[in-house]
N, C-alpha and C positions, 0 to 999 in steps of 0.2 A: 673619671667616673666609669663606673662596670655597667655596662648595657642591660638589659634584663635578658638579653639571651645567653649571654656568659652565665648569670646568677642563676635561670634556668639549669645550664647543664653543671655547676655545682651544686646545686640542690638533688639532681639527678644523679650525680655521685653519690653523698651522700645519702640518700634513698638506697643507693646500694649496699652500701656498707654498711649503715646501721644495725641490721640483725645482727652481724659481728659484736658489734657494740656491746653487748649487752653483757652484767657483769656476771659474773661464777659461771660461765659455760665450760663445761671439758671439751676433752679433746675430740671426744665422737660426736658431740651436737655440735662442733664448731665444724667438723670435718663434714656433716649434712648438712647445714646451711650454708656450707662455702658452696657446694656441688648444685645446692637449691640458686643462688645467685647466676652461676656457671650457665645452669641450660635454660634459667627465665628470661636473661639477658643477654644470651651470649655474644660474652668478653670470654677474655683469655685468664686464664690465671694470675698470670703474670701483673694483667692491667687489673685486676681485684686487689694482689697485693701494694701496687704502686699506690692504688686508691688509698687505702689502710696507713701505707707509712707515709705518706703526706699529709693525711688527718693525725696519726698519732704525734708525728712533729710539729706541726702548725694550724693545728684546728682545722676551722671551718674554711680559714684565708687556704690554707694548703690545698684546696681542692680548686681553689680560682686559677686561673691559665695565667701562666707568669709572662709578662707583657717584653719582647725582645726590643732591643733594638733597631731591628732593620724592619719594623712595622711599616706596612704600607709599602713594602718593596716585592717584587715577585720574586721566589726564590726558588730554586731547586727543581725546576720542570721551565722547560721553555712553553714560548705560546701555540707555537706548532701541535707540540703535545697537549698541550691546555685544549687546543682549536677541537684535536679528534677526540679527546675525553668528551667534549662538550655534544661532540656528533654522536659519540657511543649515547650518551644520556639521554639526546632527544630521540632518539630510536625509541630507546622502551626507560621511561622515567622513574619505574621502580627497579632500574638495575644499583644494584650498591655500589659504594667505591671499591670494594671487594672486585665486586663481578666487573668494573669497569678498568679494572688494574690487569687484572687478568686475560681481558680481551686486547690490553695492548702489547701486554708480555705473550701472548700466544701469537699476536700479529707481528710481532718484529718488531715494532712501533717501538717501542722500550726494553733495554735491558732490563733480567727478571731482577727483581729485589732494588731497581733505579729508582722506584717510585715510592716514597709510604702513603699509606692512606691518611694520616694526617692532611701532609702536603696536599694531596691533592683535593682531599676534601674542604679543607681552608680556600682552595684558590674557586674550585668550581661554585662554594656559600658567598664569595668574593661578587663571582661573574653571575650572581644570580639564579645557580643551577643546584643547590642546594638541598636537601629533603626535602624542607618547610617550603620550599618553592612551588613544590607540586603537590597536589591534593588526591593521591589516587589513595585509596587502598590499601594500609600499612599491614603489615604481617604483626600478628603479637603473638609472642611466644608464651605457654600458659604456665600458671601457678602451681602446679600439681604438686603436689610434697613427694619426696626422692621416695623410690619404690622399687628397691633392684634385688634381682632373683643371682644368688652367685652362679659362674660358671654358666657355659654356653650351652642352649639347651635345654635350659631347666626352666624357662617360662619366655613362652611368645606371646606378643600379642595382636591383636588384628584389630583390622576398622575399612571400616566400608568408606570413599569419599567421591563425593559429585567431581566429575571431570570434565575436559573440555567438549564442545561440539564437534561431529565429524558429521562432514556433507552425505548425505544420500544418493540415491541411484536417480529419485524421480526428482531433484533439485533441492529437496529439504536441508534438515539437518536431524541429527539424533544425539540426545544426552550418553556419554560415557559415564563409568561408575569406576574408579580405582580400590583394587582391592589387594591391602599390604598385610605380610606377617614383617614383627621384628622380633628380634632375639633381645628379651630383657637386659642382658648383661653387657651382650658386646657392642649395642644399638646396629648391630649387622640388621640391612632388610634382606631376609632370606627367601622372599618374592613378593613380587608388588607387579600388578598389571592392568590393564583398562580393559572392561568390557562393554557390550553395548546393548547387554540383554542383561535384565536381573531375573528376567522369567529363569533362567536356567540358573545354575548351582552353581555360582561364580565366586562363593568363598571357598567351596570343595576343591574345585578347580585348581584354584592358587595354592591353599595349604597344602594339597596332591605335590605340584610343584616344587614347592617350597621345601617337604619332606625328602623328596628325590635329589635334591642338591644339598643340602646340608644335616638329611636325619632325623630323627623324630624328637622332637621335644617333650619331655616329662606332663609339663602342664598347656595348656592354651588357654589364656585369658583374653575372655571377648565379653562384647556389650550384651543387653539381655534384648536388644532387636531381633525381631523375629525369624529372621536369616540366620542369627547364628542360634539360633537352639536350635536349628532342625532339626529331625529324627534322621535322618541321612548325615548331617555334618557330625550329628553326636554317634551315633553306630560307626563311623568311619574312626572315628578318637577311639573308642571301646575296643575297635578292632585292633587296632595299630598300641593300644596300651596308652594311651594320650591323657592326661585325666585333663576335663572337659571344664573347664570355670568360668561365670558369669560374676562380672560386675555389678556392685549395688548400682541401682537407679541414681542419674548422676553425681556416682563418685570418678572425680576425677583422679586420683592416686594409681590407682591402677592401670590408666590409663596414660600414663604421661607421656611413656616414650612414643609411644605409635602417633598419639595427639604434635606433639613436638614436629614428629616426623613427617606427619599432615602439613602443617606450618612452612616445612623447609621445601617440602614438594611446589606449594606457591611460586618459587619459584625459576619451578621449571614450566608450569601455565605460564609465567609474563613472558618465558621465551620465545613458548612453543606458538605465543599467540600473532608474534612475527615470521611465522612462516606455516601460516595453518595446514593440518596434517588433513590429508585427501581422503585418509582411511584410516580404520583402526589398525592395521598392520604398521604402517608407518608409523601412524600416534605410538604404536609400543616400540617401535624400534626404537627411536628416539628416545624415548625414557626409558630402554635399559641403556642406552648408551651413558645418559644423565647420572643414570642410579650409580653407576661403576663410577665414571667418573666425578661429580657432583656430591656424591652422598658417601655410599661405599668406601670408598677408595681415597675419600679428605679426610685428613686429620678430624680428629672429635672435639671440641671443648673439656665434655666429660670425660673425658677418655686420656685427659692429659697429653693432648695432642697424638692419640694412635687414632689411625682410622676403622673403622668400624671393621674391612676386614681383615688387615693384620691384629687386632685384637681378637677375634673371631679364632682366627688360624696360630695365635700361638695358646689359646687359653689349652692346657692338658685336658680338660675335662673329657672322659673317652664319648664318639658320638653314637648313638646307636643308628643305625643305616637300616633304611626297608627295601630291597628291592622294588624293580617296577612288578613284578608280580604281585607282589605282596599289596601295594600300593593301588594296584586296578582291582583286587579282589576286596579290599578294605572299603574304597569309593563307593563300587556298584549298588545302582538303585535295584528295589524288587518289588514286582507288581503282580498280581496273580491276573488269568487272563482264560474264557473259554474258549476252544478252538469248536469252531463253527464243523457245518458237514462236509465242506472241502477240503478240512483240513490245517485251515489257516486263522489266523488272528490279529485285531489288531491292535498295534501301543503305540500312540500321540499320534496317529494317524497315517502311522506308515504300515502295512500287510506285511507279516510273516509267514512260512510256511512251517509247521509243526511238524506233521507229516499224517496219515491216515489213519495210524495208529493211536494218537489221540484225540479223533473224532468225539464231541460231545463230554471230554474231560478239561478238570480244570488243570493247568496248566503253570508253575512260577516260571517266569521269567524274570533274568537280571542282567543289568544293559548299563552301560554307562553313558548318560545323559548327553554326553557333548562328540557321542560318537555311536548312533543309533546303525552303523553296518555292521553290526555283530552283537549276537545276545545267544546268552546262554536259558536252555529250554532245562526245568528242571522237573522231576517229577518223583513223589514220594521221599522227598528228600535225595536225592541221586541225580547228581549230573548226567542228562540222557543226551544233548546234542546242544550245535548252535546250529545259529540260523539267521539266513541275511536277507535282508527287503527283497520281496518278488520285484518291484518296482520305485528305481529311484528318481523323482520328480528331478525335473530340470531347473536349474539355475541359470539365470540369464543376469549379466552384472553387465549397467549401462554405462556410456562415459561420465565419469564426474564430473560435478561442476568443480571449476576452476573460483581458489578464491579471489576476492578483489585485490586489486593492486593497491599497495600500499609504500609508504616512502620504504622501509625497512625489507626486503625480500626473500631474507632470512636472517636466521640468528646466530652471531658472532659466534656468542659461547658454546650453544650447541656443536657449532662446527669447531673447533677448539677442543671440544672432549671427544669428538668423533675420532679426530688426530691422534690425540692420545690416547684414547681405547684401542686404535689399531695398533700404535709403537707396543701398549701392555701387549696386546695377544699375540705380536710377532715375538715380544722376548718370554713369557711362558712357552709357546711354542717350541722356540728351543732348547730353553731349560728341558722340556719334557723330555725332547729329544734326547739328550744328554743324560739322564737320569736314565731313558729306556739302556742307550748304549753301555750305560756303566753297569747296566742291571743293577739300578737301585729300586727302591720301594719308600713312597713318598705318605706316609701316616698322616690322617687329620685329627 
């Protein structure tokens, strides 16, 4: 007799492959609906088509797990191994067999490729350790219909997302906000970062960023929240040649990959939440570590197993590049401003000096917001001077609270991509070297 949770995940197969099913499809709505399966579920290709030719040879039975012989035997992973998988799991309950496979094969614990996720998954649903064992907080991946801009660069998109807590100076805590561009094509994130203020211009910030390491994208498609129309985020796009586009009120299509990408970020909170980050400098370190190795730098589903940026890096598509000049004069806010009879003026509360010469006239000035020790003083259209705060107020940062003790101290995998983001930068490093020595010239 088939349990109802067997018939469960055939039925769940089946839900998969269905769309396929369907009669007179060509070859291009077959090839978007395969790709729609691909990143609402992600499986592998491979396991879409297995699904398919087990249905097309034996129906619906073809999709029931074929019952072995050595049932009720442990097989292929000893209990030692079984014992620390079991320890990885209660650490943090939403880690996958994925992320639990990988923290044995980074720890030594197992040879890499010793373990499948089958197996192991079979044994810890066995021991009770199972998904459906725990009740936390399931990730779901969304519905979007496939929405891909060709060639790198030709449409990013962004999204603002609530992040974790970081402790305060006087004992508190404060909300972080992550703030990511991706590249439509090559699902490359070409920056994503936490901040801890939305009062200031923290999507300018990042696309600034973003721009500076991989070039300026054609289009940027963002939601119609009031953050991303600003007249500062839109004059910075006009500047730079960006053309500036707004999603309908929720459509989700255009937003799929950044959404997606939201999703998979998840779970780098379940890790981070074992070893709570002291500061927002640490919170960001840790998640570009994450992003390179985690996101970046894994194979893709969509992507036919290329990671987001070897896809990125062999697409031809040429990039267009802004310098950092180019890029701080695009950002810069401006605000017009009278200079009083001393001479001076103020903007957000910190005093400039103008100088005496524009006693009693009105004065533009343009600054950029996340670095007020320097603004530039304009006058009848003419760049006439800068000008840096007569007086810079004290900062005093007190000791942090420490967070609570917890069984877990810190997180496996994070440390595991730490390892391997230093082996990557130690061997770029020398490649570069080698490329300087042979006087080559390295094109993106």
């Amino acid at each position: 007799m088939i349990n109802n949770e067997v018939l469960e995940k055939a039925l769940k197969k089946h839900e998969i492959i269905s769309p396929l099913l369907q009669p007179d499809l060509d070859e291009a709505e077959k090839r978007r609906i395969r790709q729609e399966i691909l990143e609402r579920e992600g499986i592998s290709e491979r396991t879409l088509r297995r699904y398919l030719a087990a249905y097309r040879e034996n129906g619906y039975e073809g999709l029931l797990p074929k019952i072995r012989k050595d049932t009720g035997q442990q097989r292929a992973i000893s209990q030692e191994i079984l014992d620390r998988a079991i320890e990885i799991k209660q650490e943090l309950p939403e880690r996958s067999v994925r992320r639990i496979i990988k923290i044995l094969e980074g720890e030594g614990i197992v040879k890499k490729g010793s373990v499948s996720r089958s197996t192991l998954s079979r044994h810890l649903l066995k021991m009770g350790f199972g998904a459906k064992d725990f009740r936390n907080v399931r990730i779901e991946g969304t519905t979007a219909r496939r929405f891909v801009k060709n060639g790198r660069n030709t449409l990013w998109q962004a999204d603002i997302k609530y992040g974790p807590y970081i402790p305060t100076a006087d004992g508190g805590k404060k909300r972080t906000y992550m703030v990511a561009f991706i590249d439509d094509a090559t699902r490359l994130v070409c920056h994503a970062e936490f901040y801890d203020n939305q009062r200031l211009p923290i999507l300018e910030d990042s696309f600034r960023k973003a721009i500076l390491k991989y070039g300026k994208p054609e289009a940027v498609y963002v939601d119609n929240g009031k953050v991303f129309i600003s007249k500062w985020f839109r004059v910075a796009c006009a500047k730079l040649g960006i053309r500036h586009m707004n999603t309908k009120a929720y459509s989700p299509e255009s937003k799929g990959k950044i959404e997606r990408f939201n999703a998979t970020v998840e779970e780098f909170f379940q890790e981070i939440s074992l070893e709570k980050a002291k500061s927002l400098e640490e919170l960001n370190r840790k998640f570009r570590v994450w992003l390179d190795e985690g996101y970046n730098g894994k194979p893709h589903s969509s992507l036919k197993g290329v990671s987001p940026s070897q896809a990125y890096a062999s697409d031809p598509k040429k990039v267009r590049f802004a310098t950092p000049e180019e890029c701080r004069d695009a950002f810069l806010w401006e605000d017009t401003r009278k200079v009083d009879n001393t001479g001076c003026f103020k903007l957000q509360g910190i005093e400039y000096e103008a100088g005496i010469e524009y006693i009693g006239k009105k004065v533009d000035v343009r600054y950029d917001p996340f670095d007020m020790s320097l603004l530039e003083i304009w006058y009848n259209g003419e760049r006439r001077k800068t000008a840096t705060p007569l007086k810079v107020g004290e900062y005093c940062s007190k000791v942090e609270k420490t967070p609570a003790t917890k069984s877990a101290t810190h997180s496996r995998l994070l440390k595991i991509y730490e390892s391997e983001n230093e082996k990557r930068q130690k061997r770029q490093t020398g490649a570069l070297t080698f490329r300087s020595m042979k006087g080559g010239d390295r094109n993106v």
